[in-house]
N, C-alpha and C positions, 0 to 999 in steps of 0.2 A: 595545522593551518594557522597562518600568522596574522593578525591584525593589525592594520598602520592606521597612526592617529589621525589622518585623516580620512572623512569619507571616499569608500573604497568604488572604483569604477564599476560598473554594473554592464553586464553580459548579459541581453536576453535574446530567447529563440522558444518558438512553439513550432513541433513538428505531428503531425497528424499520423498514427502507426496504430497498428494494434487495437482496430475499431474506434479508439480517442485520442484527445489532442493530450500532448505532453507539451508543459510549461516549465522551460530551465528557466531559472534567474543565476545569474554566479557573478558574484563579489569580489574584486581585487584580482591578483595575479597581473604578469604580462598579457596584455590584452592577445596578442598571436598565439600564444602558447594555452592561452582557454578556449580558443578557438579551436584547434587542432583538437584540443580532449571533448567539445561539445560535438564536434566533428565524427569522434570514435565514438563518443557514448550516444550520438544518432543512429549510427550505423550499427550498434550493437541490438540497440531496440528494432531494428527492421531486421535483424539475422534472428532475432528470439520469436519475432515476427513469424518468420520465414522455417523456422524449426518446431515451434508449439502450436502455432494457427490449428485448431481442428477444423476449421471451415475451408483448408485447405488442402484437398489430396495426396499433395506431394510433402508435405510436410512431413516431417519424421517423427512426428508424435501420429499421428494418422497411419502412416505405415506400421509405428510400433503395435497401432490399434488394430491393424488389419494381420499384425502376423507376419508383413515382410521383412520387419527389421528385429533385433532384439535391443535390447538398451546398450548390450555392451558395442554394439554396428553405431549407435548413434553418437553425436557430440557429447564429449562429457559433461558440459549442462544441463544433458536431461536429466542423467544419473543423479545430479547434483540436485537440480530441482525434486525428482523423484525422493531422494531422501530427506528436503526438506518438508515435503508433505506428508511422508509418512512421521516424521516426529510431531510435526503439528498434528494429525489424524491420533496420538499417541496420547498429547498434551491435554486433546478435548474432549479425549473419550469416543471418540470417532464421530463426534459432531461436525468436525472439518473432514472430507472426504473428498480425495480424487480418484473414486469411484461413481460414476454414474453409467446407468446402461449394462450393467458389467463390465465394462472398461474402463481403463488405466486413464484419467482427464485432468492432466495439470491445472486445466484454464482459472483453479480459482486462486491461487500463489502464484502465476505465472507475472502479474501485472505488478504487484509489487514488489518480488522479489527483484525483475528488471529494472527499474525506477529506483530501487534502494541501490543497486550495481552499478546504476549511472551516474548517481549520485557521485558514489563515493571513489568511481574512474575522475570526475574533474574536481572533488575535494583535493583530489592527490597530486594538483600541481602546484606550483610554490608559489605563496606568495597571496592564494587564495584565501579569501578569509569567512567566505560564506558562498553557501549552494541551498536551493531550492528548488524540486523537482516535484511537478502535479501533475499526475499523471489520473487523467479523469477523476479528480477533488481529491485523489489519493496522495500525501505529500509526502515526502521523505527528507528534511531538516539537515544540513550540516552548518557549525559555526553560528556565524553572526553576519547581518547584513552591513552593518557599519559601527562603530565605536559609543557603547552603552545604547545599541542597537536590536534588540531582541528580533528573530525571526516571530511573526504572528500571524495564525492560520482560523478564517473565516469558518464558522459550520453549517453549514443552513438549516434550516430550520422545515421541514418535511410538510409540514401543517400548514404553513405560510411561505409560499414562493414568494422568493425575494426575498425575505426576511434571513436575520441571523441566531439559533440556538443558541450562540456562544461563539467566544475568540478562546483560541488557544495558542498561548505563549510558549517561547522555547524558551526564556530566560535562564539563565545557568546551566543549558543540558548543549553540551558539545552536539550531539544529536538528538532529532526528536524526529516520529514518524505520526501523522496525523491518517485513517483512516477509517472510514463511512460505510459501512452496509444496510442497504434498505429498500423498499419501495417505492421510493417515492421518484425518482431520476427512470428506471426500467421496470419498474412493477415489480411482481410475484414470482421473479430467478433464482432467486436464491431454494434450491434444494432439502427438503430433509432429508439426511442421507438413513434415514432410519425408514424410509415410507417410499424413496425415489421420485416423491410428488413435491407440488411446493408447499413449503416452508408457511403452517399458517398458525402466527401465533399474536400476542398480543400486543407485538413489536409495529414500530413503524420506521426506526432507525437505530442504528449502535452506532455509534462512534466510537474507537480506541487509539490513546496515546500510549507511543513506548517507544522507544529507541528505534527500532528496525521497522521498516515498511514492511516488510516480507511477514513479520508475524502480528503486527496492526491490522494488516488483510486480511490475514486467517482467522484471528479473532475475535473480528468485527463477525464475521461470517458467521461463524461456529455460535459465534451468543446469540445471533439473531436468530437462529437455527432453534436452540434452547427455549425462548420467551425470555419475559423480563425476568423473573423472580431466580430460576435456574440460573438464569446468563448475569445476570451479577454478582449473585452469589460462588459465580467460577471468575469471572474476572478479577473478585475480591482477592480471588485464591493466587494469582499469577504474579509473580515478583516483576516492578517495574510496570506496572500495566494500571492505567486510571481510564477512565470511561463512562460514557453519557448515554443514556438508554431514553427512547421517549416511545411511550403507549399511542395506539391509535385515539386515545383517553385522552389527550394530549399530558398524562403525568410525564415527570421529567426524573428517572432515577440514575443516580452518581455514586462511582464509588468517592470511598472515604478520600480519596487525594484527590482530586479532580479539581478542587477549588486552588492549590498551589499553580495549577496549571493554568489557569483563568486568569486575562487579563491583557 
């Protein structure tokens, strides 16, 4: 993606899918021609919609769950996503799980792995010089929003509505995915995949930075899943991965690069 010295036109659109609102913002390019790709990358998010919903019957993850379809009957996105969950379910020890119920449930990588793919469908026309996609607080970074421009993403702060934990900067990273697991937005959802019950530990939020949306989701998840003392001490372990953990205590624990990212 190219940057021109001057401040680059700005593209925005929020579309409502997938139980929450998704925020594009996209930088430069021919205005027509980011059109057309915000256009596709909408329409992709209501077909991902429309294939992994399990609140929806006809859905082809619901049929795979019911036994009518097998995976290789469905879009090859499921497969796709399927085996990006099982490497993540790999990565954390099986602290990330799309097992629940005894069945097969993408729903916890599905949101950002979409959002990172929408991303990087209108990254990919020319001329653009920056993309920003938040997808329910979940962001997926490409570029730069204008000329010694950093993209910079809000965290809130669980303790205090309204208030902000921290900014985090994309300064120097071509891409950056920002994403959040917690209680504090939907309560007590998040899963222990070790119990099938929820998730009750000393957490009140994760937050993880790293390149990809897709695995910023999973990871937020899986540490929050942990407690604090486990879940940092594995995010320490993950190459490319910084992150902000806060106690119901209101303590604030970070791994060791977390402070590059600030600001």
């Amino acid at each position: 993606m190219a940057e021109s010295a001057a401040a680059p036109a700005a593209v925005r659109h929020a579309e409502e899918v997938m139980g929450t609102v998704f925020s594009f913002d996209v930088r430069g390019g021919d205005p027509v021609a980011v059109r057309a790709a915000l256009d596709e990358a909408v329409a992709s998010l209501h077909r991902v919609n429309e294939v992994f919903s399990t609140y929806r019957e006809d859905s082809q993850v619901s049929r795979l769950q019911r036994g009518e379809l097998t995976v290789e009957q469905c879009d090859p996105e499921v497969a796709e996503v399927l085996d990006l969950g099982a490497e993540a379910e790999r990565t954390s020890d099986g602290w990330f799980s799309m097992r629940y119920g005894g069945q097969v449930d993408p729903t916890g990588i599905v949101k950002g792995w979409a959002a990172e793919r929408a991303a990087r469908l209108i990254g990919a026309v020319a001329g653009v010089s920056g993309v920003s996609v938040n997808g329910g607080g979940d962001v997926q970074l490409l570029g730069v929003p204008g000329p010694e421009r950093p993209w910079r993403v809000g965290v809130a702060d669980p303790l205090r509505p309204g208030g902000l934990a921290a900014v985090v900067s994309a300064a120097g990273a071509d891409e950056l995915a920002v994403a959040t697991s917690g209680t504090a937005e939907r309560g007590a959802h998040i899963v222990d995949p070790r119990t099938g019950r929820s998730a009750v530990t000393d957490l009140v939020a994760v937050t993880v930075v790293t390149p990809r949306l897709t695995w910023a989701d999973c990871w937020a998840t899986a540490a929050f899943a942990m407690g604090s003392r486990e879940g940092l001490a594995w995010l320490e372990s993950l190459p490319d991965v910084e992150a902000l953990l806060i106690t119901a205590g209101d303590e604030v624990r970070c791994t060791g690069g977390l402070a590059r990212r600030l600001g």
